[in-house]
C-alpha positions in Angstrom: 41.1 90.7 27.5 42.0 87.6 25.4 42.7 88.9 22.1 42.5 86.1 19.3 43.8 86.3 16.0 45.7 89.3 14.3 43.2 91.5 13.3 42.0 91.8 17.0 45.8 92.6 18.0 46.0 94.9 15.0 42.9 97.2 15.1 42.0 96.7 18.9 45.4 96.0 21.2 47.7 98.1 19.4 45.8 101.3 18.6 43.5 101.3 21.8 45.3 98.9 24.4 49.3 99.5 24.4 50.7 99.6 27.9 46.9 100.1 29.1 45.7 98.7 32.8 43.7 96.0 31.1 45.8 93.0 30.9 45.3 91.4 27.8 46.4 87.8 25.9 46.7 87.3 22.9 46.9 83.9 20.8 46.5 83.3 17.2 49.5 85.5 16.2 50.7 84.1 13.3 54.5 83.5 12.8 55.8 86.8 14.8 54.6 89.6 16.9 56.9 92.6 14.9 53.6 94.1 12.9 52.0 94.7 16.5 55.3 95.4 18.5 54.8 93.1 21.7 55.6 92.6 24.1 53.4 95.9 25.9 53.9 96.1 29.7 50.4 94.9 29.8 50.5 92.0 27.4 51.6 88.3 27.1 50.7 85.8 24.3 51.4 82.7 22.5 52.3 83.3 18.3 50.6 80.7 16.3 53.7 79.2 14.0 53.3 76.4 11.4 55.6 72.8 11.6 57.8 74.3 8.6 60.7 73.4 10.0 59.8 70.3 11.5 58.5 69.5 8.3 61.8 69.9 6.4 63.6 67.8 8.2 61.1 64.9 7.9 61.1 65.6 4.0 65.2 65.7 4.0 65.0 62.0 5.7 62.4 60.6 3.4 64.2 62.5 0.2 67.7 62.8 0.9 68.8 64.4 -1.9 66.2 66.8 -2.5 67.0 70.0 -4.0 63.8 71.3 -5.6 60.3 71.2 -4.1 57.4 73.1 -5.3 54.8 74.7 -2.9 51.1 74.0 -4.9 48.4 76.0 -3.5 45.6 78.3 -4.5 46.3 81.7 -5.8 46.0 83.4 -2.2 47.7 86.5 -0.9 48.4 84.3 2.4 49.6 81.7 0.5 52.3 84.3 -0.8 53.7 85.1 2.7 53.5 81.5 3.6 55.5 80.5 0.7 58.1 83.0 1.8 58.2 81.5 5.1 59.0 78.5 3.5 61.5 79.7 0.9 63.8 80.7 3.9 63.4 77.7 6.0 64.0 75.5 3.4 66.9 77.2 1.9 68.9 76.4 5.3 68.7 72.5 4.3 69.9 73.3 0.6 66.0 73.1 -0.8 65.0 75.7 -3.0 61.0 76.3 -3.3 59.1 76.9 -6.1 55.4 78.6 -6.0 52.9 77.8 -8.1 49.4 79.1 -7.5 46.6 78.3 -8.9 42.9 79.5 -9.4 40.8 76.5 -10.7 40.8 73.0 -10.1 41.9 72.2 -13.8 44.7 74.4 -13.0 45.7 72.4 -9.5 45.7 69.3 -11.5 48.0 70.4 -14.3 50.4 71.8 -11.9 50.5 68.6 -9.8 50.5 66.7 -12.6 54.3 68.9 -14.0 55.2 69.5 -10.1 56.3 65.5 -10.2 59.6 67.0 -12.5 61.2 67.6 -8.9 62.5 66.3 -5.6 58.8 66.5 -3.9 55.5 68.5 -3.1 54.6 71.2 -0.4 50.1 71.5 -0.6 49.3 74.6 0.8 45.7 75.9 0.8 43.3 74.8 -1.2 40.7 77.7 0.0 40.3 80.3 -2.9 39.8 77.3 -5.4 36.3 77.8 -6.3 35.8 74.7 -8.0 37.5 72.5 -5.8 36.8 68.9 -6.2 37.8 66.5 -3.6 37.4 63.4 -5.9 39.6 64.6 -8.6 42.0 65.7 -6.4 42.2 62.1 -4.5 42.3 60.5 -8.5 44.9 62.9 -9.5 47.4 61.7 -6.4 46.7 58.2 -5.8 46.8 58.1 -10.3 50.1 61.0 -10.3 51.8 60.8 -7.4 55.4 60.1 -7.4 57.2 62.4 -5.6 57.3 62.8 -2.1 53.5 65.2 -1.2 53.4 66.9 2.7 50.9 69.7 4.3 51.0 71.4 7.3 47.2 72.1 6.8 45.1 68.8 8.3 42.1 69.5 5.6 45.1 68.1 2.7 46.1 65.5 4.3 44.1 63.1 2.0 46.0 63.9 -0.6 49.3 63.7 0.8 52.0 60.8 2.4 52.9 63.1 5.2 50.9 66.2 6.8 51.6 67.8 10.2 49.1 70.2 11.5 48.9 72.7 14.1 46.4 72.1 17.2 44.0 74.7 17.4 43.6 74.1 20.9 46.7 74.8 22.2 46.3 78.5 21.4 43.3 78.5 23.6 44.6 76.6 26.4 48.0 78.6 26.8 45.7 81.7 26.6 43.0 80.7 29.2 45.9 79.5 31.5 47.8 82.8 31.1 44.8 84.9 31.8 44.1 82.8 35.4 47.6 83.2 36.3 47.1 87.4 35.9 43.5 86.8 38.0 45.9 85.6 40.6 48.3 88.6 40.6 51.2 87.7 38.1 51.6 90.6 35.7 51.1 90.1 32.4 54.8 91.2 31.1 56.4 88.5 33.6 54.9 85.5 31.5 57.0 84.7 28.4 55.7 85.2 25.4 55.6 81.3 23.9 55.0 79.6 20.3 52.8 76.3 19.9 54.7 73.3 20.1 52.2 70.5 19.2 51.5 69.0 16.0 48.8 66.9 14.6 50.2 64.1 12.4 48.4 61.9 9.7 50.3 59.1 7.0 48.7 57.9 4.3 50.0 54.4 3.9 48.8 53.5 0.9 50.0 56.7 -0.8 53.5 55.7 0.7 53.5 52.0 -0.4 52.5 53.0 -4.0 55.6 55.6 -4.4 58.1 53.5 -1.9 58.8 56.3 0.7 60.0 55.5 4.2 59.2 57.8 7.0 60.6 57.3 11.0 59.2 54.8 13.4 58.9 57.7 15.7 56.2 59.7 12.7 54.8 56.7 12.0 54.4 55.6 15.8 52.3 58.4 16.3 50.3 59.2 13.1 47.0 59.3 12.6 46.4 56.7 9.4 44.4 58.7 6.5 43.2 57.6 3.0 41.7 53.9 2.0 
């Protein structure tokens, strides 16, 4: 069984599955296994983790003093946990994180708009925004921005100078590889349990001309080029 996502580990692996003969894989854990309790003896998988700490280190080079950031997304309960992830990982570079959801896209732009008061700008996800406008969003930050903007989510990335983005297919392709190697005999239990480890990564030039931020030959030599 290849189990995707954590609902299927949650209501189908764990309850009906645990240390059963059927081998199973699982991807699309996100951040850690604990809520399931992996590894089973029958189980191997890869957790699905965002570039948050990859992230901050690229924002402590482009902002060097940065001491404040606030996380802008819409008014989400994953958003919540994903703002807590980043509230600890950013704390170990002397950043503290600020949340501030939001529900409409009158509300996004307001809070953008006052988010420019500190050092830069995490966008999380804009999903849950019913109103969402993709043209007053791209006003708002090539008009507002002049702070330092990144996302991990590739869907923002117009709207921000740096994003970096998990690749879906990894999940898939550590899974499908996992589940040949049992087919040929290897149990499941003997094969690490692994995170993703490759990002998608997009610039927005323009954006970083306007507002005078530098980012690393090695981001920049390997970015995808986004906005006009």
């Amino acid at each position: 069984v290849i189990a995707a996502d954590d609902n299927v580990s949650r209501y189908l692996v764990m309850p009906h599955l645990k240390n059963a003969a059927v081998p199973v894989v699982f991807c699309g854990v996100n951040w850690t296994v604990k809520p399931y309790g992996y590894p089973y003896r029958n189980t191997t998988g890869m957790v699905e983790i965002g570039p948050v700490e990859t992230l901050a280190k690229e924002v402590r080079r482009a902002v060097p003093n940065a001491r404040q950031g606030v996380f802008l997304s819409a008014d989400e309960m994953t958003q919540h946990k994903e703002v807590a992830l980043n509230q600890k990982v950013y704390a170990k570079h002397g950043i503290t994180i600020t949340h501030r959801p939001v529900k409409t896209m009158a509300e996004w732009e307001n809070a953008f708009l006052e988010a420019q008061k500190v050092d830069f700008i995490i966008l999380g996800n804009n999903a849950g925004i019913n109103d969402w406008s993709h043209d007053l969003a791209l006003a708002q930050v090539r008009n507002k921005a002049t702070k330092f903007t990144v996302s991990y989510l590739d869907w923002m990335a117009p709207y921000t100078m740096l994003t970096m983005a998990k690749i879906a297919e990894e999940q898939g392709e550590w899974a499908a590889k996992a589940a040949l190697r049992i087919i040929k005999g290897a149990r499941p239990d003997s094969i690490p349990i692994a995170a993703n480890q490759r990002w998608n990564v997009f610039i927005n030039p323009s954006l970083l001309k306007k507002t005078g931020f530098t980012l690393s030959p090695e981001i920049t030599s390997k970015a995808v080029q986004v906005g006009p």
